[in-house]
N, CA, C and O of each residue as an XYZ file, in Angstrom:
656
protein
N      12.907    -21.551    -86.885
C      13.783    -21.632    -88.049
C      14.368    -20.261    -88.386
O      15.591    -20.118    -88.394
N      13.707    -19.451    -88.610
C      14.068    -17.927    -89.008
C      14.785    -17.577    -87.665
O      15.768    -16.905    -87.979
N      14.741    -17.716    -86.448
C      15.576    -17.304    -85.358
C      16.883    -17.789    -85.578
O      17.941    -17.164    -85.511
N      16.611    -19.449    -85.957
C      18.267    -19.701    -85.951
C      18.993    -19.305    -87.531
O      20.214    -19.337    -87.685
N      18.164    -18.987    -88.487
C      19.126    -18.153    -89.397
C      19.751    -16.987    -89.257
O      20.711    -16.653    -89.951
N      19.298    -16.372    -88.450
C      19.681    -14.571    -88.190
C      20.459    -15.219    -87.063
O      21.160    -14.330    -86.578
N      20.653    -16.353    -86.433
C      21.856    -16.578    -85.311
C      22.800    -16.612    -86.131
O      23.794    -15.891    -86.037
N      22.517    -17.835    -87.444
C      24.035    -17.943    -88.144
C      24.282    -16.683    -89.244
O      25.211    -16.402    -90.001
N      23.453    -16.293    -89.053
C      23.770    -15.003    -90.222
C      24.941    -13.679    -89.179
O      25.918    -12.987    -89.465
N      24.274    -13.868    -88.191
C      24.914    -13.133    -86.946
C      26.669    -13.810    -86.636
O      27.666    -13.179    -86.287
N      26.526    -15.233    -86.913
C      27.748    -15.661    -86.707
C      29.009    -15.415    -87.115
O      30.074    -15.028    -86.634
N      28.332    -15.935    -88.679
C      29.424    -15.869    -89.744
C      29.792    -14.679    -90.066
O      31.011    -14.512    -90.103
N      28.887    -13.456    -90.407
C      29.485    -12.246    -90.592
C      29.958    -11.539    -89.435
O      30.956    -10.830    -89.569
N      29.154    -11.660    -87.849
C      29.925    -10.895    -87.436
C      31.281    -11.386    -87.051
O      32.263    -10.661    -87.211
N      31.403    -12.921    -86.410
C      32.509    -13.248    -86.024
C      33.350    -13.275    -86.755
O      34.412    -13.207    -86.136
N      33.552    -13.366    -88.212
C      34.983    -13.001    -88.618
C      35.569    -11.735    -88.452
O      36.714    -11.400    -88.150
N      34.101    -10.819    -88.825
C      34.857     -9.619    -88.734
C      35.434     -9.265    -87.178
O      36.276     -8.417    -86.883
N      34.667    -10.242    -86.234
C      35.501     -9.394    -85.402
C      37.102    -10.248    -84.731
O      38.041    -10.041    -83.962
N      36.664    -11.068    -85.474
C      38.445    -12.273    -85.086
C      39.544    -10.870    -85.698
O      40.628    -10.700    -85.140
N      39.233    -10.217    -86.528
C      40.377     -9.461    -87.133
C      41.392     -8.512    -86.138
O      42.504     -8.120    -86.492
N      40.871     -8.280    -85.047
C      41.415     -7.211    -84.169
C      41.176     -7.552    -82.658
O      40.157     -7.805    -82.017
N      42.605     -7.456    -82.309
C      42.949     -7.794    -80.884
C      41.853     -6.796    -79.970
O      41.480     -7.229    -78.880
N      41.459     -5.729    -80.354
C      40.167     -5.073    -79.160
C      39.160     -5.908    -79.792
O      38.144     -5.336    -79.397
N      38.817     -6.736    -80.405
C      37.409     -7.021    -80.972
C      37.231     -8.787    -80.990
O      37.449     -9.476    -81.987
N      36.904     -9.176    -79.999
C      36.624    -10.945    -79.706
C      35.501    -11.354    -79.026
O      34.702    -10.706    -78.350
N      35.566    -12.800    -79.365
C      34.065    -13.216    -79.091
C      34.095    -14.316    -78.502
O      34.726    -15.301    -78.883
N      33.032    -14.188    -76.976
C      33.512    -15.723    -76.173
C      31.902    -16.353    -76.199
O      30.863    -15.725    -75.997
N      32.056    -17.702    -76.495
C      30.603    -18.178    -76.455
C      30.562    -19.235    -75.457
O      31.606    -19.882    -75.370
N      29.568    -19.584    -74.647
C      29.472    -19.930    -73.613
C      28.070    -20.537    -73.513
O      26.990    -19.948    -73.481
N      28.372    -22.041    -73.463
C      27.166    -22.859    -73.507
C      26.969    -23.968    -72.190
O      27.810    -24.151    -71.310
N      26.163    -24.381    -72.255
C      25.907    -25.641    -71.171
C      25.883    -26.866    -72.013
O      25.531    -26.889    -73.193
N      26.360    -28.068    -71.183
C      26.960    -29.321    -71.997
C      25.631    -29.915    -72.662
O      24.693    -30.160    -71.902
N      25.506    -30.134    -73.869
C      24.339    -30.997    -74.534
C      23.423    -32.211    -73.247
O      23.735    -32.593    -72.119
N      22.498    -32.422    -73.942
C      21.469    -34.031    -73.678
C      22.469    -34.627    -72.856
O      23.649    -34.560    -73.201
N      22.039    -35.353    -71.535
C      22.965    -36.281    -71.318
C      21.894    -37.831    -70.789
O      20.670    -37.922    -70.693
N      22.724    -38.621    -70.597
C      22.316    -39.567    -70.602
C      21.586    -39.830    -68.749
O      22.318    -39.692    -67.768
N      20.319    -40.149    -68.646
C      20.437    -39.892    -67.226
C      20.781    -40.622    -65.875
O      21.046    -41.817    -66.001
N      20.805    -40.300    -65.092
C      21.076    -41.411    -63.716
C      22.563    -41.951    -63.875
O      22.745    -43.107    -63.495
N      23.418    -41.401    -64.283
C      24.260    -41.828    -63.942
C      26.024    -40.458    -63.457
O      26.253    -39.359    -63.963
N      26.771    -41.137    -62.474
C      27.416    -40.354    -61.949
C      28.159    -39.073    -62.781
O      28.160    -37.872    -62.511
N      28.835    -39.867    -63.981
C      29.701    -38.720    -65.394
C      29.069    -38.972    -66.302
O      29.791    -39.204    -67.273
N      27.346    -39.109    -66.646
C      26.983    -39.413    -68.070
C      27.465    -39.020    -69.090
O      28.254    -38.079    -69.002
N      27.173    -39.585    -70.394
C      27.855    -39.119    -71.485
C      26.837    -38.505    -71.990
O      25.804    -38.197    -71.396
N      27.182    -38.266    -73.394
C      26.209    -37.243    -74.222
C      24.529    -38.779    -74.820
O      24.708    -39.938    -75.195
N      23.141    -38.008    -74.636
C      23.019    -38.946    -75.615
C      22.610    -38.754    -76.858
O      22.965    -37.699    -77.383
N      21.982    -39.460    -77.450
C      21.851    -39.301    -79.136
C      21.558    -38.032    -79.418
O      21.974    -37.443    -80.415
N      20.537    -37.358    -78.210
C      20.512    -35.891    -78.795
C      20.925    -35.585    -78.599
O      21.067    -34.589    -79.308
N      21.927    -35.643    -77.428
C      23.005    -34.659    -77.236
C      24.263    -34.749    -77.722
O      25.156    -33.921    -77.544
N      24.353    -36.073    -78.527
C      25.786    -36.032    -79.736
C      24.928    -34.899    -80.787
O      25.475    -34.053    -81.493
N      23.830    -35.082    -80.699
C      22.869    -34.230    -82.647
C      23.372    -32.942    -81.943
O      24.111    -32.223    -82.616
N      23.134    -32.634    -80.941
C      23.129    -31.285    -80.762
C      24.513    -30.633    -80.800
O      24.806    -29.604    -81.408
N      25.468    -31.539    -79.916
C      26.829    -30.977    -79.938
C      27.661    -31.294    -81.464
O      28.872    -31.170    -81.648
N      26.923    -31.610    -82.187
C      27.288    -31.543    -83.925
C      27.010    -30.587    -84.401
O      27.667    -30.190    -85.363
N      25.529    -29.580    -83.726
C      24.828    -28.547    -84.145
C      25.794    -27.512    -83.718
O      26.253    -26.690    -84.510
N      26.097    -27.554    -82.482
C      27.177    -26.798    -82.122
C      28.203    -26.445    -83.139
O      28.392    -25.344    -83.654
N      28.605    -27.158    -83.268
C      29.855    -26.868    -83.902
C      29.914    -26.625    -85.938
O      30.654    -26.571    -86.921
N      28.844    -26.576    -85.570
C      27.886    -26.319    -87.716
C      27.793    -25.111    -87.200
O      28.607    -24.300    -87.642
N      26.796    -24.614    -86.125
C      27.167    -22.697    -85.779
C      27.991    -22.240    -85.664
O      27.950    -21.067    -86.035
N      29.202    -22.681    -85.156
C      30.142    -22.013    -84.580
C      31.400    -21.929    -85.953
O      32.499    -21.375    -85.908
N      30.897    -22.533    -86.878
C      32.559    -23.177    -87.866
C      32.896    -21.780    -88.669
O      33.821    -21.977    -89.457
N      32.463    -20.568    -88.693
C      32.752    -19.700    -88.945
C      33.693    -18.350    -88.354
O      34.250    -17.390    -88.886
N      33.548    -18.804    -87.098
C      33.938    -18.008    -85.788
C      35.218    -17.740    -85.178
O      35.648    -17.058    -84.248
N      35.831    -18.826    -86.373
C      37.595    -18.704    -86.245
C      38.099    -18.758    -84.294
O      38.872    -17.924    -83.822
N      37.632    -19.590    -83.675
C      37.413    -20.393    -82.674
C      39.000    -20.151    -82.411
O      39.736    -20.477    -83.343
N      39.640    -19.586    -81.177
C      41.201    -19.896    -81.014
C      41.470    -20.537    -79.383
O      42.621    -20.553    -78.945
N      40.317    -21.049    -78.552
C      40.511    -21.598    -77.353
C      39.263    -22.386    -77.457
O      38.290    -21.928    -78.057
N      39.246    -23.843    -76.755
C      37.941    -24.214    -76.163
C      38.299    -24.555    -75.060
O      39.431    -24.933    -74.759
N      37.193    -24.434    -74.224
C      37.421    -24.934    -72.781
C      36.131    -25.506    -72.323
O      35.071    -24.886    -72.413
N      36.287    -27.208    -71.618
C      34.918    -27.425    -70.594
C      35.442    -27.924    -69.678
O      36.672    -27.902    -69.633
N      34.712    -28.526    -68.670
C      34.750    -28.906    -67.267
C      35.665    -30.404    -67.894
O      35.925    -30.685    -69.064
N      36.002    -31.175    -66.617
C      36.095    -32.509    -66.994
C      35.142    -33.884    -67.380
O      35.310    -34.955    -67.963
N      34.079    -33.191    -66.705
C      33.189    -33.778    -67.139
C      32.555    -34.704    -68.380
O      31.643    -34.184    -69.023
N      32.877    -35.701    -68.653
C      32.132    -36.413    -70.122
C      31.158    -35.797    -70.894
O      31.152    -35.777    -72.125
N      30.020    -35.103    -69.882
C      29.046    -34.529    -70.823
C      29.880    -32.827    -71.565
O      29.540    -32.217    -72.579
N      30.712    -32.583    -70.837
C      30.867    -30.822    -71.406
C      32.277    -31.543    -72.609
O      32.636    -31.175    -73.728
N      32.657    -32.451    -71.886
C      33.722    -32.961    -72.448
C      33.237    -33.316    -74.439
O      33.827    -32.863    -75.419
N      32.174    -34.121    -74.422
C      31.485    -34.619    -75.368
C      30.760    -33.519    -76.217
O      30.626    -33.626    -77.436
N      30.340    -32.543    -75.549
C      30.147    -31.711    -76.202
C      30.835    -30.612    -76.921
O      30.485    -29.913    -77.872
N      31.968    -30.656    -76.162
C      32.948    -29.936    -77.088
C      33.703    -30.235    -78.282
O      34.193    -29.470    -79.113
N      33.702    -31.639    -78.199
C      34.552    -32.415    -79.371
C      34.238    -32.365    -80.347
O      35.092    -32.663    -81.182
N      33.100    -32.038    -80.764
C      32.625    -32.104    -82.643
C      33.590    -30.643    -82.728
O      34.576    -30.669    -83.465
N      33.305    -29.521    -82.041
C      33.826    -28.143    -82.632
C      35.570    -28.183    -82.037
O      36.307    -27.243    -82.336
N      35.943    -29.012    -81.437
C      37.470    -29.351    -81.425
C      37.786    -30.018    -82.602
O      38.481    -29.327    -83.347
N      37.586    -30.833    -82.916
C      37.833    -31.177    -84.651
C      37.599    -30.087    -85.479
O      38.508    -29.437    -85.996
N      36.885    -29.950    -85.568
C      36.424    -29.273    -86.835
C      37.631    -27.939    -86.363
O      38.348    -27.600    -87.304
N      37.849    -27.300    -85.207
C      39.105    -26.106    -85.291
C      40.581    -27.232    -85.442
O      41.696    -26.968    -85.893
N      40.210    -28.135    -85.043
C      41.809    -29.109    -84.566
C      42.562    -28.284    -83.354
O      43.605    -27.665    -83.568
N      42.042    -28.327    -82.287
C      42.053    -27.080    -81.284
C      41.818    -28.765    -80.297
O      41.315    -29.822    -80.680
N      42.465    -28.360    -78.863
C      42.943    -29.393    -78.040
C      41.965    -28.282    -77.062
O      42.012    -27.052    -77.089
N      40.957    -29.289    -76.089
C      40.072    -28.131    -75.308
C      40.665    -28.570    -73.911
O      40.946    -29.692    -73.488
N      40.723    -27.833    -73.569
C      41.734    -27.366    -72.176
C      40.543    -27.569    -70.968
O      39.638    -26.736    -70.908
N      40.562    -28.119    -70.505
C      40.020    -28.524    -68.899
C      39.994    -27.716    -67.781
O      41.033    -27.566    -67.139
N      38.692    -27.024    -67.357
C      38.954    -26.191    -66.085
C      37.768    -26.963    -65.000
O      36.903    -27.796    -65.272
N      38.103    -26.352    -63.764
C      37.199    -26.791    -62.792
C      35.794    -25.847    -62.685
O      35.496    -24.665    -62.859
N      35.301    -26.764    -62.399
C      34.018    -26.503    -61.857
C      33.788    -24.911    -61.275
O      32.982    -24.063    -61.660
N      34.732    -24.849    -60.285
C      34.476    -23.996    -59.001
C      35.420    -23.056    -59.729
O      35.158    -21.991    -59.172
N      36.523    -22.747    -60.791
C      37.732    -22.210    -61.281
C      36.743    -20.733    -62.252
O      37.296    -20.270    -63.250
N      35.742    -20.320    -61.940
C      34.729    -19.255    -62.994
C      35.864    -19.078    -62.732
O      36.806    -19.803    -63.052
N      35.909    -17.622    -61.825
C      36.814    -15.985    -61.910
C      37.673    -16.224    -62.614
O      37.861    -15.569    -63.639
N      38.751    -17.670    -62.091
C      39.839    -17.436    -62.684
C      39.948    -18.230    -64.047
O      41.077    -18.694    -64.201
N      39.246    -18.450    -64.868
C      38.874    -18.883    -65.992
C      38.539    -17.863    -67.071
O      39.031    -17.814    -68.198
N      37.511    -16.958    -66.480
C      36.748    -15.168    -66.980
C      38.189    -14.480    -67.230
O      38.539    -13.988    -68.303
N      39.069    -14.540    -65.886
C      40.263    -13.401    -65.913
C      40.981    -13.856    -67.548
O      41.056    -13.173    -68.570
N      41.492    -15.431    -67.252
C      42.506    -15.917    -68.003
C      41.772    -15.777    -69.763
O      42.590    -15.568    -70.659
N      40.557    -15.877    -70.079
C      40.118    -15.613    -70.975
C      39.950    -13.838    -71.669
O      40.220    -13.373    -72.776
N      39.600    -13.461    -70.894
C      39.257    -11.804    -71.011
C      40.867    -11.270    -71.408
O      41.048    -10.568    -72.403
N      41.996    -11.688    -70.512
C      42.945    -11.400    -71.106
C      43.769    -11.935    -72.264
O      44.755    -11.395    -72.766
N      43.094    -13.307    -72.672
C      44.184    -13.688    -73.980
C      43.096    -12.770    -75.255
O      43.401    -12.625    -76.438
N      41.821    -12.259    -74.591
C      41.543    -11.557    -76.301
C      41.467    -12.352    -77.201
O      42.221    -12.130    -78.148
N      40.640    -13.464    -77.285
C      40.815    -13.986    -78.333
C      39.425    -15.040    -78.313
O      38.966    -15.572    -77.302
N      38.821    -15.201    -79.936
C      37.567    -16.181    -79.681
C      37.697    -17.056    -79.079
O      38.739    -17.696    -79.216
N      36.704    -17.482    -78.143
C      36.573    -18.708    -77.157
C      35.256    -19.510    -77.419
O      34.302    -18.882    -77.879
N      35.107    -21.049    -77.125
C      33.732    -21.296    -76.555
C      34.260    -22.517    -74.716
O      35.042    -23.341    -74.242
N      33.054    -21.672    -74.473
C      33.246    -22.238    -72.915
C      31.911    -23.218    -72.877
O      30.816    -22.790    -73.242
N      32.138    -24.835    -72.312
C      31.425    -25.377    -72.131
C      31.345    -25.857    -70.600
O      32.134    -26.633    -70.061
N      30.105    -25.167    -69.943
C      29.782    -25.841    -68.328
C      28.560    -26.598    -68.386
O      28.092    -27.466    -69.123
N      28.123    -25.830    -67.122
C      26.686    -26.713    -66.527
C      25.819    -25.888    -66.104
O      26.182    -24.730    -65.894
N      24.311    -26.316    -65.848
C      23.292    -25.681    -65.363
C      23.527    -24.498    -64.737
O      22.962    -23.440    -65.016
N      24.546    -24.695    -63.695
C      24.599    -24.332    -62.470
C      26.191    -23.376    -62.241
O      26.559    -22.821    -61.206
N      26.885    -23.431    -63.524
C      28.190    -22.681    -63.827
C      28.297    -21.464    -64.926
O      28.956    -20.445    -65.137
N      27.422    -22.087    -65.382
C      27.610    -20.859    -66.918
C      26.782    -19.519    -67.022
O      27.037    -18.638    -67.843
N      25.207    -19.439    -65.592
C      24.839    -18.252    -65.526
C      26.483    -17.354    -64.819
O      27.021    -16.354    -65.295
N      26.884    -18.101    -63.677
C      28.237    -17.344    -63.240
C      28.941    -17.077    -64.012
O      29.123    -15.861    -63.949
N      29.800    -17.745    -65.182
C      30.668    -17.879    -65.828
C      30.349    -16.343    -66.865
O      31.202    -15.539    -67.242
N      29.354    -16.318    -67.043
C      28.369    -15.032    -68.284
C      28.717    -13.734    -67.484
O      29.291    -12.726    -67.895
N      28.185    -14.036    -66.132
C      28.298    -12.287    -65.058
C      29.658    -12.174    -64.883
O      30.184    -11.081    -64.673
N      30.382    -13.384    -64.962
C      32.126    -12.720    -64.502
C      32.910    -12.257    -65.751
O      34.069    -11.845    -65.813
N      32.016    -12.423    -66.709
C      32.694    -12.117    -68.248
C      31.878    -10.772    -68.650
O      32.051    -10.098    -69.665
N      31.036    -10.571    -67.704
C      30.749     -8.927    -68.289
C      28.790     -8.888    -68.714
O      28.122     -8.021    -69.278
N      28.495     -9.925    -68.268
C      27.170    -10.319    -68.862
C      26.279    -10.042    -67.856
O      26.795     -9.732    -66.783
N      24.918    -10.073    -67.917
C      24.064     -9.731    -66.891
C      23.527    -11.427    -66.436
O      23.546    -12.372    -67.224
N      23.209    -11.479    -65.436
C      22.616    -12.445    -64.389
C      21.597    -12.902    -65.175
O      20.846    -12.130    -65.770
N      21.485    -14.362    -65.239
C      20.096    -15.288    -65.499
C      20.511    -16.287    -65.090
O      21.649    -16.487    -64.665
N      19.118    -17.474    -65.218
C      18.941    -18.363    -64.825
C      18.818    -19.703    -65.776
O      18.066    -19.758    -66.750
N      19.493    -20.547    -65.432
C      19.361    -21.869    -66.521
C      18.530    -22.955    -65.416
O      18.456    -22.727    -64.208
N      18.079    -23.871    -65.925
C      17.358    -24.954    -65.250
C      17.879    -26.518    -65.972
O      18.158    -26.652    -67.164
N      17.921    -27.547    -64.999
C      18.082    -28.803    -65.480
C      17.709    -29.114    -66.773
O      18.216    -30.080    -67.343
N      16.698    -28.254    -67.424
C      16.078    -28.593    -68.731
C      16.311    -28.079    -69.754
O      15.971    -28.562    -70.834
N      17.193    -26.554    -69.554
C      17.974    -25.799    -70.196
C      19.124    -26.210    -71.179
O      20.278    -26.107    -70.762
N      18.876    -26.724    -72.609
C      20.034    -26.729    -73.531
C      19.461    -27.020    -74.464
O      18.497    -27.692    -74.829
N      20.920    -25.813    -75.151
C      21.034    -25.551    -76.435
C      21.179    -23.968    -76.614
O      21.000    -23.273    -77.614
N      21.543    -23.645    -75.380
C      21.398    -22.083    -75.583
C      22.731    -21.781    -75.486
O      23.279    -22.489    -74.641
N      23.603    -20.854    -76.129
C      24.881    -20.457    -76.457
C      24.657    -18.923    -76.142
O      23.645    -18.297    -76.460
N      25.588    -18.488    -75.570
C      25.738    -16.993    -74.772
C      26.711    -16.566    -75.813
O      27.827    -17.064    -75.666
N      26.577    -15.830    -76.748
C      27.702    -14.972    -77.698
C      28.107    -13.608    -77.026
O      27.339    -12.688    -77.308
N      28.970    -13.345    -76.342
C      29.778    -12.119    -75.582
C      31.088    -11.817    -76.317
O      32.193    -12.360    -76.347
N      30.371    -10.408    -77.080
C      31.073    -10.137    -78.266
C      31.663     -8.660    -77.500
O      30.839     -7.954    -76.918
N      33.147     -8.241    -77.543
C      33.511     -7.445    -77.030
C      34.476     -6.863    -78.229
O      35.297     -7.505    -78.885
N      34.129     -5.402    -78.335
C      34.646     -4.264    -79.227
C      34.950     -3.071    -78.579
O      34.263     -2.309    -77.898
N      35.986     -3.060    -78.888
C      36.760     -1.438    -77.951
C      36.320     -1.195    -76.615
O      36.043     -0.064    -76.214
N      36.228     -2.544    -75.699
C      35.612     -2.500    -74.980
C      34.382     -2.287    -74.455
O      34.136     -2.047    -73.273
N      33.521     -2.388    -75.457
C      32.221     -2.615    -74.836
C      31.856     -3.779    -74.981
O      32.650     -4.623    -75.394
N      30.473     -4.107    -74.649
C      29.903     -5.526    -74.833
C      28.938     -5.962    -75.015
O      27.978     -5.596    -74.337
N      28.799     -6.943    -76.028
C      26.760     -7.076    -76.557
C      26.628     -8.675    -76.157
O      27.433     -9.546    -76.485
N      25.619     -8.830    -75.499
C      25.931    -10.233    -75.237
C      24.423    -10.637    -75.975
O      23.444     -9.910    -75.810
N      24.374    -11.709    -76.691
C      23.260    -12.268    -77.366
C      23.080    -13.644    -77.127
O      24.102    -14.319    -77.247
N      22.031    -14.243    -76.815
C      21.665    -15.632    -76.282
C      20.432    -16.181    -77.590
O      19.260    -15.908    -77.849
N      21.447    -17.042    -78.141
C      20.999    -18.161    -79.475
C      20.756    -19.372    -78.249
O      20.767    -19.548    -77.031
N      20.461    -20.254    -79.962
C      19.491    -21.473    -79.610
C      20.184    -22.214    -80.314
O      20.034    -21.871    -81.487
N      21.126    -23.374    -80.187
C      21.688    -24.304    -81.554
C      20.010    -25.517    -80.956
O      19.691    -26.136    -79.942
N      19.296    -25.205    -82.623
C      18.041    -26.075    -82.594
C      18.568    -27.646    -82.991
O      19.700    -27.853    -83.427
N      17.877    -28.380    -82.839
C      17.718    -29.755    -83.356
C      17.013    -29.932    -84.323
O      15.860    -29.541    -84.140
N      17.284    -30.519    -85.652
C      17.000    -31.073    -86.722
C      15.970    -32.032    -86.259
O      16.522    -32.691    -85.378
N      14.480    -32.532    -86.444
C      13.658    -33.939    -86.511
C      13.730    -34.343    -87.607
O      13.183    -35.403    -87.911
């Protein structure tokens, strides 16, 4: 509980302040919620609609000006609570498209959240300036905040928790 307050305490104050200035933006970068299993494009399920609601209750401060996930139903589903809530249309990239996804982002300067997979978003983190880790099939709920100021970069790894 106290971890995820100092996330949103971290959110709200820092991300506005840093939406204010073209050197100073923030890309967050998650893996797609709960999905439903055994099947080819699952969708989100109940926890993973709770969670991708949680998502977007952290993020509603962050003055959000791109979203992007895979085509996928599950990254797809998970992006949609925090596409409403900006009224922001989330733009579709491929799978295999990191670099040129990192490039096209790094240069518009501007808050992002990126939604992939297990197996995309440790890459997606190192081509945006982040150091190397590892996610596992069992891995979510963790949001990569890569906050960049006058060019440097702090990258911080939250938890959007689940409510019981």
């Amino acid at each position: 509980m106290w971890y995820g307050l100092v996330a949103v305490f971290m959110l709200v104050y820092g991300g506005n302040a840093m939406a204010q200035s073209a050197d100073i933006f923030t890309i967050y970068v998650t893996r797609h919620a709960e999905k439903v299993p055994d099947q080819s494009d699952p969708q989100l399920s109940a926890k993973g609609r709770q969670r991708a609601h949680h998502l977007a209750q952290l993020l509603q401060y962050t003055q959000l000006k791109q979203i992007f996930a895979t085509k996928y139903r599950r990254a797809q589903e998970t992006a949609e609570p925090t596409a409403k809530l900006f009224d922001l249309t989330i733009s579709t990239y491929g799978a295999g498209d990191a670099e040129q996804l990192a490039q096209g982002i790094l240069s518009a300067r501007q808050n992002a959240l990126v939604v992939g997979h297990s197996n995309t978003v440790p890459a997606l983190v190192k081509l945006l300036g982040g150091h190397e880790f590892e996610l596992t099939e069992r891995d979510y709920g963790d949001v990569f905040m890569l906050q960049f100021r006058d060019g440097e970069l702090v990258v911080t790894r939250l938890v959007v928790p689940l409510q019981h």
